[in-house]
C-alpha atoms as one frame of an Amber mdcrd trajectory, in Angstrom:
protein
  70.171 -36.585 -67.255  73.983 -36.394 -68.702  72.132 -33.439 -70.627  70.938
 -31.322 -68.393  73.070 -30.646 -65.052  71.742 -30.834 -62.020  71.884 -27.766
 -60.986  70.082 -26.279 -63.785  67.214 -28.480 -62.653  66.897 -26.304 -59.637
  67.025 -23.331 -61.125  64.300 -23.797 -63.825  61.999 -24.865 -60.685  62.856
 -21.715 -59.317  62.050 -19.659 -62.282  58.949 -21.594 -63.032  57.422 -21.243
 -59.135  58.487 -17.567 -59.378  56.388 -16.874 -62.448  53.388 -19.118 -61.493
  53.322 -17.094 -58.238  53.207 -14.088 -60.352  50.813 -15.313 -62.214  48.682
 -16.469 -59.443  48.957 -13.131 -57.789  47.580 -11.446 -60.675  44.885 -13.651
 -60.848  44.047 -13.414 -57.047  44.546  -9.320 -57.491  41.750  -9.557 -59.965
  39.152 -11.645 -57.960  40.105  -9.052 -54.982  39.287  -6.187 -56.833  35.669
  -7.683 -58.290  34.943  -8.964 -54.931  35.604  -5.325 -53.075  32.870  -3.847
 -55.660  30.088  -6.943 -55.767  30.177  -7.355 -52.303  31.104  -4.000 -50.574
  30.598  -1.642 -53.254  33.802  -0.551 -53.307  34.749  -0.127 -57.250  38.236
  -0.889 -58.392  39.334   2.944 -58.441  38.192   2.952 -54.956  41.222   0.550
 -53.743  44.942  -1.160 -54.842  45.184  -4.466 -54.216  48.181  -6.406 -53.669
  48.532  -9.958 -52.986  51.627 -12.196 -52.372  51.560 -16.121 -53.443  54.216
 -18.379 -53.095  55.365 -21.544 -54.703  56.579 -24.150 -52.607  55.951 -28.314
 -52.641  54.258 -28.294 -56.119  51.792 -25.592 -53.939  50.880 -21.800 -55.074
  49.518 -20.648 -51.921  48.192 -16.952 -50.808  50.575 -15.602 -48.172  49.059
 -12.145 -47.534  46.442  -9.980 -49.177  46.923  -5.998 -48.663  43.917  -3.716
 -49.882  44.618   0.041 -49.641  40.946   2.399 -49.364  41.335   5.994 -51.043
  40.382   8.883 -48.815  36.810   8.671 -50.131  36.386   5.570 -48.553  37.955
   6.943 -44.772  34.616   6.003 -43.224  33.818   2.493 -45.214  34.246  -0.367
 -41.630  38.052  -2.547 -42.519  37.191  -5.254 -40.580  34.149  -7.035 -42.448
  36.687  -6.635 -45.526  39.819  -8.595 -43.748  37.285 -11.132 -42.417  36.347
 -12.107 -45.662  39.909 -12.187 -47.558  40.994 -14.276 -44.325  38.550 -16.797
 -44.058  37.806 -17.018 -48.170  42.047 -16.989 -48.509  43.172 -18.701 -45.578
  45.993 -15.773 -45.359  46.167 -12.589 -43.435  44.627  -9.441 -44.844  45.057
  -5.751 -44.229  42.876  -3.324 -45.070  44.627   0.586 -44.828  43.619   4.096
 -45.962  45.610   5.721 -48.222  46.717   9.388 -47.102  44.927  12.214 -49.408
């Protein structure tokens, strides 16, 4: 203890839930992006994803997942797509088209 202050403690727990949400964003990002093309044939040029994850109580969780179509995909129905990221994610999800 007499080696490492105390409030260094705190801020190496806030470095270290900052990069394992980072990380677990990523990783989220990823599954997002293989799930838009296996199950709504959407491939990964077809969308961004971006997904927020915090770190809180020794817990990563998914705060919000935000999937953004291209033009091509104007027609393509949002709401089966934010019904699945919410219910498989327990977070809210927004599905937008991007402007051409």
């Amino acid at each position: 203890e007499a080696l490492i202050p105390s409030d260094m403690e705190t801020d190496y727990e806030a470095v270290f839930g900052d990069n394992l949400a980072a990380i677990g964003s990523d990783e989220v990002e990823a599954w997002v992006l293989q799930a838009m093309e296996t199950r709504f044939g959407i491939p990964a040029e077809g969308c961004t994803v971006r997904v927020a994850c915090s770190y809180g109580e020794e817990t990563l969780t998914v705060t919000e997942v935000r999937i953004s179509l291209t033009p091509a995909y104007l027609l393509h129905d949002p709401h089966p797509i934010e019904a699945y990221f919410t219910e498989q994610l327990d977070c809210p999800c927004s599905v937008t088209v991007a402007a051409p």
